[in-house]
C-alpha positions as CSV (number, residue, x, y, z in Angstrom):
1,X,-88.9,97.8,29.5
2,X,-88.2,100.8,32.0
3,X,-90.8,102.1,34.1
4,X,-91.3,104.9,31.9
5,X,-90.3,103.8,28.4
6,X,-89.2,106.2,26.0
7,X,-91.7,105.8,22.8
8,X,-91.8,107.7,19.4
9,X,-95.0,107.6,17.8
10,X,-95.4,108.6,14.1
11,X,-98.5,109.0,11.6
12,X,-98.6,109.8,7.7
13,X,-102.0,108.1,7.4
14,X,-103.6,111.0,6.2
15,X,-102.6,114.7,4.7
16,X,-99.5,115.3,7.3
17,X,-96.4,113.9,8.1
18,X,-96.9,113.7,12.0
19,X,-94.4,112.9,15.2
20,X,-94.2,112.9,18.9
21,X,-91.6,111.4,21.5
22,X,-93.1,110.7,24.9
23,X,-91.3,109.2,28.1
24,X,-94.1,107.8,29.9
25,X,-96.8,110.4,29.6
26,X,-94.3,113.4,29.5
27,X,-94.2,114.8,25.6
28,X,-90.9,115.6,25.3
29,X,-91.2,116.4,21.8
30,X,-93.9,117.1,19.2
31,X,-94.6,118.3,15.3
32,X,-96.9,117.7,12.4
33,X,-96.3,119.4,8.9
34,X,-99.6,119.4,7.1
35,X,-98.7,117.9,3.2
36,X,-100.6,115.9,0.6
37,X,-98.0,114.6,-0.2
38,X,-94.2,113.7,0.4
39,X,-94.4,112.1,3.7
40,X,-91.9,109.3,2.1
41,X,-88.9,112.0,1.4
42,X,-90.1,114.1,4.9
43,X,-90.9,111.0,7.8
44,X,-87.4,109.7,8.5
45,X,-86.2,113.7,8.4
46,X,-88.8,114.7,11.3
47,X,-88.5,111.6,12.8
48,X,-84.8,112.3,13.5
49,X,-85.8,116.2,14.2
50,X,-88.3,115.1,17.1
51,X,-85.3,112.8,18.5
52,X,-82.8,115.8,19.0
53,X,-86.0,117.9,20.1
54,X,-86.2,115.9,23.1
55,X,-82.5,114.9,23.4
56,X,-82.7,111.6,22.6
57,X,-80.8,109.1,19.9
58,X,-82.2,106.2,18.0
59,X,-81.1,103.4,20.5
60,X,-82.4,105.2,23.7
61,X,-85.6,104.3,22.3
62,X,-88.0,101.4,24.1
63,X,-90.8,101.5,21.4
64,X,-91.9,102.0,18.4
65,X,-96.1,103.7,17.8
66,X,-97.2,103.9,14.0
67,X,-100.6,104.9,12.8
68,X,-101.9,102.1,10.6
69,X,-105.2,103.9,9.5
70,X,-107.7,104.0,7.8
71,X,-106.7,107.0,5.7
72,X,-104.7,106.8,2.5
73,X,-102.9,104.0,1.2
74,X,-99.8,105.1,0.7
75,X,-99.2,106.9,3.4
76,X,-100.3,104.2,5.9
77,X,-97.8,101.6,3.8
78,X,-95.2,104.4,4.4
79,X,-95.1,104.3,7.5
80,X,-96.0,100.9,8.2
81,X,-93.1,99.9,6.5
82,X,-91.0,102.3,8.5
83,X,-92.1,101.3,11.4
84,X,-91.5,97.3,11.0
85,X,-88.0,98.5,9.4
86,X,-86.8,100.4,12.6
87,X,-88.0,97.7,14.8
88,X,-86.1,95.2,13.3
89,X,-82.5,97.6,13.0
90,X,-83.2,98.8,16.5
91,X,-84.7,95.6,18.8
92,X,-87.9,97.4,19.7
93,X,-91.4,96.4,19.6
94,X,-93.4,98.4,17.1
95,X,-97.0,98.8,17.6
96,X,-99.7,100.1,15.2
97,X,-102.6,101.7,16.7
98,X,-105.5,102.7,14.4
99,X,-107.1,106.2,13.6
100,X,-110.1,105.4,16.0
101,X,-108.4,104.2,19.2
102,X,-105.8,107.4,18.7
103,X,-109.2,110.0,18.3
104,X,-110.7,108.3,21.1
105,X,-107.6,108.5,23.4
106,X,-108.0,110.2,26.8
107,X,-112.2,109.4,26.9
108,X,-113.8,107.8,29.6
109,X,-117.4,107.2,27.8
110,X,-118.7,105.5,24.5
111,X,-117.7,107.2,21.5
112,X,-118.6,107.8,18.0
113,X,-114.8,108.5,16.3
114,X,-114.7,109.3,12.5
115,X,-112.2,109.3,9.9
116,X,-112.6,111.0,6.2
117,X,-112.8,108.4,4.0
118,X,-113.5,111.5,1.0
119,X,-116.4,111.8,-1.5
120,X,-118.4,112.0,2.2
121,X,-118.0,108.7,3.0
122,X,-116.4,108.1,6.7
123,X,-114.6,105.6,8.5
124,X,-116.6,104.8,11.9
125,X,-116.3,103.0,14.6
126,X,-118.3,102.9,18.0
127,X,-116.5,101.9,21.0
128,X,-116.0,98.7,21.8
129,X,-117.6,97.8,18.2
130,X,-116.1,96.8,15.0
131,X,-115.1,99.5,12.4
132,X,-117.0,99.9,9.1
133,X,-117.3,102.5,5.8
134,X,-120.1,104.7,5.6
135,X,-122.0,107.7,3.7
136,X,-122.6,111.1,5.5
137,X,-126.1,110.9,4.2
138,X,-126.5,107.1,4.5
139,X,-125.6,106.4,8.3
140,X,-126.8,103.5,9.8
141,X,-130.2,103.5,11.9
142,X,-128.9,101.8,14.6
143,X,-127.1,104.9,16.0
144,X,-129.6,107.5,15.8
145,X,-130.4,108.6,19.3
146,X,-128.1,106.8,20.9
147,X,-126.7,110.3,22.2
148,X,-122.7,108.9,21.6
149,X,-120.2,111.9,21.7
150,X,-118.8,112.3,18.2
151,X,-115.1,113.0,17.4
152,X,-113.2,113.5,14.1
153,X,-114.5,114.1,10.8
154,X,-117.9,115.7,9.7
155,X,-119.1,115.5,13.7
156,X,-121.4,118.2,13.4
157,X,-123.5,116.0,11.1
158,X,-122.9,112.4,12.9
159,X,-123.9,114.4,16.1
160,X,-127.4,115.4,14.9
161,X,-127.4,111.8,13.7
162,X,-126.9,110.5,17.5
163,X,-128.0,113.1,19.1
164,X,-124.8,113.7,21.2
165,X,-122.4,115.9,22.0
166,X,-118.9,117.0,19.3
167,X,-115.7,116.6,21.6
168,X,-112.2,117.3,20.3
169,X,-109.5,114.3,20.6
170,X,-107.8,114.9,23.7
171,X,-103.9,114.9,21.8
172,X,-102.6,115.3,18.7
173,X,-102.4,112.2,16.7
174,X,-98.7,111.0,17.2
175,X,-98.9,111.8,20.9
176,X,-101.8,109.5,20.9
177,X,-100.2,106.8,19.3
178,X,-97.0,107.3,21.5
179,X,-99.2,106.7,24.9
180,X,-101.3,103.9,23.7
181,X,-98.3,102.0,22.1
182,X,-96.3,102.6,25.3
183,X,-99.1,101.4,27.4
184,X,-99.7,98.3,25.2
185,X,-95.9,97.2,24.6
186,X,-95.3,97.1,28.7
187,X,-98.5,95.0,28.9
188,X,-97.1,92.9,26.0
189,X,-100.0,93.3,23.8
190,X,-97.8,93.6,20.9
191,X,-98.5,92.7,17.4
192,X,-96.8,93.4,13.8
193,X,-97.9,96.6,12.5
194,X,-100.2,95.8,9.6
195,X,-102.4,98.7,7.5
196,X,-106.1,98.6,8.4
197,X,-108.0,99.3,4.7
198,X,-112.1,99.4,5.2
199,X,-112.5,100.0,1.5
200,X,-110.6,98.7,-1.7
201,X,-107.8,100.9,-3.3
202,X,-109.3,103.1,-5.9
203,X,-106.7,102.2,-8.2
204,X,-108.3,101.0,-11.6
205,X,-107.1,98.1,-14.3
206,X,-105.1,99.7,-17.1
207,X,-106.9,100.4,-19.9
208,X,-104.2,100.1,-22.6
209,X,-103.0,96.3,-23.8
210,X,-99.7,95.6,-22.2
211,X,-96.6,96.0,-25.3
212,X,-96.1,92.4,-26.8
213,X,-93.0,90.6,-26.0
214,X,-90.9,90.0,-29.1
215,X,-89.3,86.9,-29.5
């Protein structure tokens, strides 16, 4: 891989369809269209708008970022697929990077990053520590006080919680995901995308009897 590889990171995790084509650290190109849904029909369109944005084609690129979540289910298996798809057409590494390590890009402290997870319930995860599902008005005990800088969703109440500070993520989600799957592919810390779920899918059994099969 080049010194400074050219990377396109792309995220449809949550309500967006989101893009960003870095060389190195430069952005050459960026865009997010906000959408609950149709990420499917728009992510290979953008994708290929963010390209000519920054003057590149499909084989200049080095590697391949995609947000694996948490966030909704079929927009993370959208893009998951996508991303294992181009890296097998185009002879790239593709790297998934989660919600929390892409909000807590660019810090240089302990964080508290937060993902809605709806109904008030949010993904969390504390540096360093492992990732887990919780209520806005059912947060663990073992971070009150512990003054950790909050970013993402509902911060203004996790931050009372800890009694830190509410910091903005330092980039936009696919530039994020761009730099830390360009850093981690030239340090060969590359592993098959694959979605990160913390809850089940709220998908529910049928409740009609499936039609009988005539013989």
């Amino acid at each position: 891989m080049r010194p400074e590889p050219l990377v396109l990171g792309f995220d449809t995790s949550a309500a967006h369809c989101a893009a960003a084509l870095l060389l190195g650290d430069r952005v050459l190109a960026e865009m997010t269209e906000e959408m609950t849904r149709g990420q499917a029909e728009r992510l290979f369109p953008i994708l290929e708008q963010v390209l000519s944005m920054g003057g590149h084609a499909w084989s200049d690129l080095d590697a391949i970022g995609v947000g694996i979540g948490p966030g909704n289910f079929t927009g993370i298996r959208i893009s998951v697929s996508a991303a294992r798809g181009l890296s097998l057409s185009l002879g790239v590494p593709a790297v998934g990077v989660s919600g929390f390590d892409a909000l807590a890009y660019g810090t240089e402290e302990p964080v508290l990053t937060s993902i809605d997870g709806r109904r008030d319930q949010v993904y969390l995860q504390q540096t360093g520590a492992e990732p887990f599902q919780a209520h806005l008005d059912e947060l663990p005990s073992d971070l009150s006080h512990t003054g950790l800088t909050v970013i993402g969703h509902g911060a203004e109440r996790l931050a009372a919680h800890t009694g830190g500070t509410i910091a903005a993520p330092a980039a936009p989600v696919a530039v994020a995901i761009a730099a830390i799957a360009g850093a981690r592919a030239a340090s060969g810390q590359v592993a098959r995308p694959a979605p990160l779920y913390l809850r089940a899918a709220d998908a529910a059994p049928a409740a009609d009897q499936p039609p009988k099969i005539l013989t």
